[in-house]
TIMAR-230230 format. One line per 2 residues: number of its first residue (from 1); their letters; for each residue x, y, z of N, C-alpha, C, CB. Coordinates in pm, 1 decimal, padded with zeros to 6 digits, m for minus. Glycine has a CB too. Example, Ala and Ser with C-alpha at 12.3 -4.5 7.8 and 13.67 -1.06 7.14 Angstrom:
# residues 2
1) AS) 01319.0/m00569.0/00780.0/01230.0/m00450.0/00780.0/01320.0/m00330.0/00780.0/01130.8/m00447.3/00904.6 ~ 01285.0/m00225.0/00708.0/01367.0/m00106.0/00714.0/01290.0/00003.0/00787.0/01408.4/m00059.8/00572.5
This chain:
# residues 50
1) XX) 01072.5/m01269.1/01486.8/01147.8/m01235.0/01367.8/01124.6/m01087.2/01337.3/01106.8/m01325.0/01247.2 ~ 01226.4/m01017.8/01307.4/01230.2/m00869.2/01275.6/01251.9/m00841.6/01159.2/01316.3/m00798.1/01338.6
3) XX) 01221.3/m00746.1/01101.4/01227.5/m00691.7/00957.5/01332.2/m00710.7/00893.6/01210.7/m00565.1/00944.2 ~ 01481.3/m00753.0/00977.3/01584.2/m00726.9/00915.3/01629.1/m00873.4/00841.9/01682.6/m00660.5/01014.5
5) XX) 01519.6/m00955.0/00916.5/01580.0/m01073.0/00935.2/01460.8/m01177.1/00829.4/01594.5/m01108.0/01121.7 ~ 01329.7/m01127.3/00803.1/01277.6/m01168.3/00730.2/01271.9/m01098.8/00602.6/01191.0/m01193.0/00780.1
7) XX) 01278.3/m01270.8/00516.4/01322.1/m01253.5/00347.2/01228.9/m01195.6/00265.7/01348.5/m01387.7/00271.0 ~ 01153.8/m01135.4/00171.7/00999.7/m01092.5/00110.0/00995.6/m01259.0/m00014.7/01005.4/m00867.6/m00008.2
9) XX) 01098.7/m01292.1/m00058.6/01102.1/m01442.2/m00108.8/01010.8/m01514.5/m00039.0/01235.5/m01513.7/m00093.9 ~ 01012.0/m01575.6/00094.3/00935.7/m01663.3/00120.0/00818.5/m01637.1/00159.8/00980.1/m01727.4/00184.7
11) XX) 00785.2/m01495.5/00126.0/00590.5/m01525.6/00184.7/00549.7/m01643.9/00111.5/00448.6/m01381.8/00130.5 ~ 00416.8/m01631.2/00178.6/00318.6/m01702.3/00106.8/00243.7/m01652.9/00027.1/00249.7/m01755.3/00168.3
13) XX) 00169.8/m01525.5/00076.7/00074.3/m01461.9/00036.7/00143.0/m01344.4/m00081.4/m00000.6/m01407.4/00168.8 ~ 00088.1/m01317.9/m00178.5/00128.4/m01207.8/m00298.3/00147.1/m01104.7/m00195.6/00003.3/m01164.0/m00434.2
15) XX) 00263.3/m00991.5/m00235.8/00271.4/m00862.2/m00166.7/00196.0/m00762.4/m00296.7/00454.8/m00818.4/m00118.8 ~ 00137.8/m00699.1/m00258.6/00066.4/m00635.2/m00365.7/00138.3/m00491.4/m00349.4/m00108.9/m00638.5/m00348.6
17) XX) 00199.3/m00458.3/m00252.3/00257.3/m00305.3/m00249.7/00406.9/m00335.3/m00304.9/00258.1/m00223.2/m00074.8 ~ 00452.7/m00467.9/m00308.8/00594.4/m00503.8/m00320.5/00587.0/m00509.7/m00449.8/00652.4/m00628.2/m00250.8
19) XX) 00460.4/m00560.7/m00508.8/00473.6/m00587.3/m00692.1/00467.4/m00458.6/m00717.5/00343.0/m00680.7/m00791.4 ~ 00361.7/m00397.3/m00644.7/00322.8/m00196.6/m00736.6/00467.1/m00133.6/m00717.3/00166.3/m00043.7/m00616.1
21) XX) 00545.9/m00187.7/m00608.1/00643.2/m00077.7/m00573.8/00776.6/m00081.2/m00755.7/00742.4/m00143.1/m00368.4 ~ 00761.9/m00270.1/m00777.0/00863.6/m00320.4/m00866.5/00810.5/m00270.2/m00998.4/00885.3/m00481.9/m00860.1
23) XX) 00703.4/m00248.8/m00979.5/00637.6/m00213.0/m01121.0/00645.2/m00089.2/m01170.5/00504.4/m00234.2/m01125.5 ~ 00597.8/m00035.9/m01058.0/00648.9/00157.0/m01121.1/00771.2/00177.8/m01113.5/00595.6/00302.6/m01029.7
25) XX) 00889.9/00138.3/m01042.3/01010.2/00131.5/m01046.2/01062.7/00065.8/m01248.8/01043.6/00022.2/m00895.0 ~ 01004.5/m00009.9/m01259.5/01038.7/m00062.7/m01403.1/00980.8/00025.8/m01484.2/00990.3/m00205.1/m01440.8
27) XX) 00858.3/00088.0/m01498.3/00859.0/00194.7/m01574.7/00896.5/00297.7/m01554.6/00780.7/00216.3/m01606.0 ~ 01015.1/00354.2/m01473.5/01117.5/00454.0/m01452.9/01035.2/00590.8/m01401.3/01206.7/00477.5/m01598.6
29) XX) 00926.8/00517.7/m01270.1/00960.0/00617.9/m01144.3/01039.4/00603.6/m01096.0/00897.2/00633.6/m01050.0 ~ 01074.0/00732.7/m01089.8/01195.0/00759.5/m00961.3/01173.6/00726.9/m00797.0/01225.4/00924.1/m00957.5
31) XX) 01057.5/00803.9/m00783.8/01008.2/00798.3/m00658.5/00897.3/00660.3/m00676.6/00938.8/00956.0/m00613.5 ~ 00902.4/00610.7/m00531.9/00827.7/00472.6/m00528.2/00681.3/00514.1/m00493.6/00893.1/00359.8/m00408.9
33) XX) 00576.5/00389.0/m00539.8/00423.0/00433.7/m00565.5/00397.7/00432.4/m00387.4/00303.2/00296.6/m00684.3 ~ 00334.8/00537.5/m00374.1/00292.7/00533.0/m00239.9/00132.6/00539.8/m00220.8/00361.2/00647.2/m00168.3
35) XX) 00066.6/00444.9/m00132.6/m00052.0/00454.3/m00111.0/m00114.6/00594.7/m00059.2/m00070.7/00355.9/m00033.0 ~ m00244.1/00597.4/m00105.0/m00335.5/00726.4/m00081.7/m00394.4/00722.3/00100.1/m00492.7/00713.2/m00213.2
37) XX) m00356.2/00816.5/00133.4/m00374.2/00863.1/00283.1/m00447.8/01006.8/00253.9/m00211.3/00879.1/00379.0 ~ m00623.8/00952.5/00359.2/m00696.2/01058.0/00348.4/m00705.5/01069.8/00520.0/m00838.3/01038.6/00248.8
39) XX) m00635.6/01175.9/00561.4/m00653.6/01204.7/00715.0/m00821.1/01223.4/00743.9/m00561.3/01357.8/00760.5 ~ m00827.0/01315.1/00654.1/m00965.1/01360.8/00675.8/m01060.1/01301.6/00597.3/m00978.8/01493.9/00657.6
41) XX) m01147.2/01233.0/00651.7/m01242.5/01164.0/00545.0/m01394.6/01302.2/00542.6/m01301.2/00956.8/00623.5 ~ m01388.5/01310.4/00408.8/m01519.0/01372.3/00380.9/m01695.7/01356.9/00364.7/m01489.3/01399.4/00298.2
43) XX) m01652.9/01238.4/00478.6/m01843.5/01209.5/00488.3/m01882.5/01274.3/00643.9/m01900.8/00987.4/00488.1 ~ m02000.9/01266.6/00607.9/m02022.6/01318.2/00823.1/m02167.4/01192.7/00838.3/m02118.7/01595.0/00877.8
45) XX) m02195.7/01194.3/00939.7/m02292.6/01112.0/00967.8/m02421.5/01147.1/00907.5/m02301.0/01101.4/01098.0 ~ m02479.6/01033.4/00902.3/m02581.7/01057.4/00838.7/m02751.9/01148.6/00905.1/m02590.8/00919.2/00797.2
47) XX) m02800.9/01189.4/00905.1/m02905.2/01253.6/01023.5/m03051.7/01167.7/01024.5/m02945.0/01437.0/00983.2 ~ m03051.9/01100.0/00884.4/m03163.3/00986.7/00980.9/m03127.5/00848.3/00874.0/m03394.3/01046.5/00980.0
49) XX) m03200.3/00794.9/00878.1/m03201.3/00624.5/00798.5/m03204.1/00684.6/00662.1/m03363.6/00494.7/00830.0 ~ m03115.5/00600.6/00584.7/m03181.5/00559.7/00432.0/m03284.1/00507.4/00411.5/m03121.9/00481.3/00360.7
């Protein structure tokens, strides 16, 4: 089954990006909520044990 062809009605499971998307859309964003993308993560390894 391909994207075009499956309904978001019949999951099972809650869509949690599908409710955030309906939700900020109802309080009149324009643009839809988009998740946070950190390319670069700002930790480095650690150099000995905690």
């Amino acid at each position: 089954m391909n994207d075009e062809q499956f309904n978001p009605a019949y999951r099972l499971a809650v869509s949690y990006i599908d409710k955030s998307r309906h939700f900020y859309a109802a309080q009149g964003y324009e643009i839809p909520y988009r998740w946070a993308v950190n390319d670069h993560v700002p930790f480095q390894k650690l150099t000995k044990p905690l």
